[in-house]
C-alpha positions in Angstrom: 51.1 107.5 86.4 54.2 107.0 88.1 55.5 103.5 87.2 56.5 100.9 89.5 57.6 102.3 93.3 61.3 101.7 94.3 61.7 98.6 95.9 64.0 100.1 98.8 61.3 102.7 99.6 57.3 102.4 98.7 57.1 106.5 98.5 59.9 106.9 96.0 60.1 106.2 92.4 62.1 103.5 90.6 63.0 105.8 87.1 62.6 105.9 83.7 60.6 103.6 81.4 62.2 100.8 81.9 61.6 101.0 85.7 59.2 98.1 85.8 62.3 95.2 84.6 64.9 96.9 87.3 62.2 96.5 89.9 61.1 92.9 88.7 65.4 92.1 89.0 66.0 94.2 92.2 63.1 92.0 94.3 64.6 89.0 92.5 61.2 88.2 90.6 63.6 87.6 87.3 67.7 87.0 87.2 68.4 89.3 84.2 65.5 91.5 81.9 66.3 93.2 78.6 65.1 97.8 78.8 65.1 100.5 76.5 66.4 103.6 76.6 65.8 106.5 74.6 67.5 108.7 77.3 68.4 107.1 80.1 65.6 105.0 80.8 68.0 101.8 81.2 70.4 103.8 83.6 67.9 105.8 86.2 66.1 102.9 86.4 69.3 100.8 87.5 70.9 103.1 89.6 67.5 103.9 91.9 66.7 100.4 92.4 69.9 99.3 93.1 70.7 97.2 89.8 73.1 97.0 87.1 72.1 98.5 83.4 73.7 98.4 80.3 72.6 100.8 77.9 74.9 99.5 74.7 75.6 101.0 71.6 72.6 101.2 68.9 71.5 97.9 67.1 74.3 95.6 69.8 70.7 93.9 70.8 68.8 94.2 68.2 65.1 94.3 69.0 63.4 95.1 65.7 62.2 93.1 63.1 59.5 93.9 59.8 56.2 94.3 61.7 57.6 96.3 64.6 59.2 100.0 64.1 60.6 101.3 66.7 62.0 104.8 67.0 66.2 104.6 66.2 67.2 106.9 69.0 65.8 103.8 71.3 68.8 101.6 72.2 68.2 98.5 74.1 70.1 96.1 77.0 70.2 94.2 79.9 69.2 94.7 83.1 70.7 92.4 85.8 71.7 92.0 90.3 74.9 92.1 89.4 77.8 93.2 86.8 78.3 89.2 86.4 74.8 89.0 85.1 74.9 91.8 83.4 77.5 90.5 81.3 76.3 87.4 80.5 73.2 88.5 79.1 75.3 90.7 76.6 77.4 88.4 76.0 74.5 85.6 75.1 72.8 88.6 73.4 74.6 90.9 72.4 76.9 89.2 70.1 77.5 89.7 66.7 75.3 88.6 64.4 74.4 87.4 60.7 70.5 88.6 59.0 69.1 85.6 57.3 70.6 84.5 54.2 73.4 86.5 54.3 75.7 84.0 54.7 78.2 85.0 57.5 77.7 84.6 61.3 75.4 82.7 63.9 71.9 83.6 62.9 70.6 85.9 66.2 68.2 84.7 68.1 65.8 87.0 68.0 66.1 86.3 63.9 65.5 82.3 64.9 62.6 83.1 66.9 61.1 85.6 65.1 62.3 85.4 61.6 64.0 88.3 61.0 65.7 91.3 62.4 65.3 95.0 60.9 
């Protein structure tokens, strides 16, 4: 199995894990999609197909929540066409945030659509 090929040439391949969201952003399918990376399976993927990744520190996008577990080594973030893009998906979300009923902060909003995070 070799994953999705490389958009810019049908014989090569288009990375790491997360090869299937830069390809779906480099042939403009989606604006901005969210990989994981483990070890460098937000970057490759980026780099060979011609996209911007933006592999942040651990737990900045929070992805987990009680029914999913989720190796900690995996970090994820956005893929997007451009560094613009890029940005404004971390800054929608990757922004600080509060768990439920602590009190302090926006409530995240993976937390509001899935009830909880971690």
């Amino acid at each position: 199995y070799n994953g999705p090929s490389n958009p810019y040439d049908l014989k090569r391949f288009s990375g790491g894990s997360s090869s299937g969201s830069a390809v779906a952003v480099a042939t403009g399918m989606v604006p901005v999609a969210i990989g994981y990376d483990g070890g460098g399976s937000i970057r490759i993927p980026a780099a060979w197909s011609g996209t911007v990744g933006l592999a942040v520190g651990f737990s900045r996008f929070p992805f987990q929540n009680k029914n999913v577990n989720i190796n900690p080594s995996v970090k994820s973030g956005p893929l997007a066409a451009n560094v613009e893009d890029a940005a404004e998906a971390f800054l929608l979300l990757g922004q600080p945030f509060s768990r439920q009923g602590d009190g302090g902060g926006a409530v995240h909003p993976y937390t509001a659509l899935y009830g909880g995070v971690g």
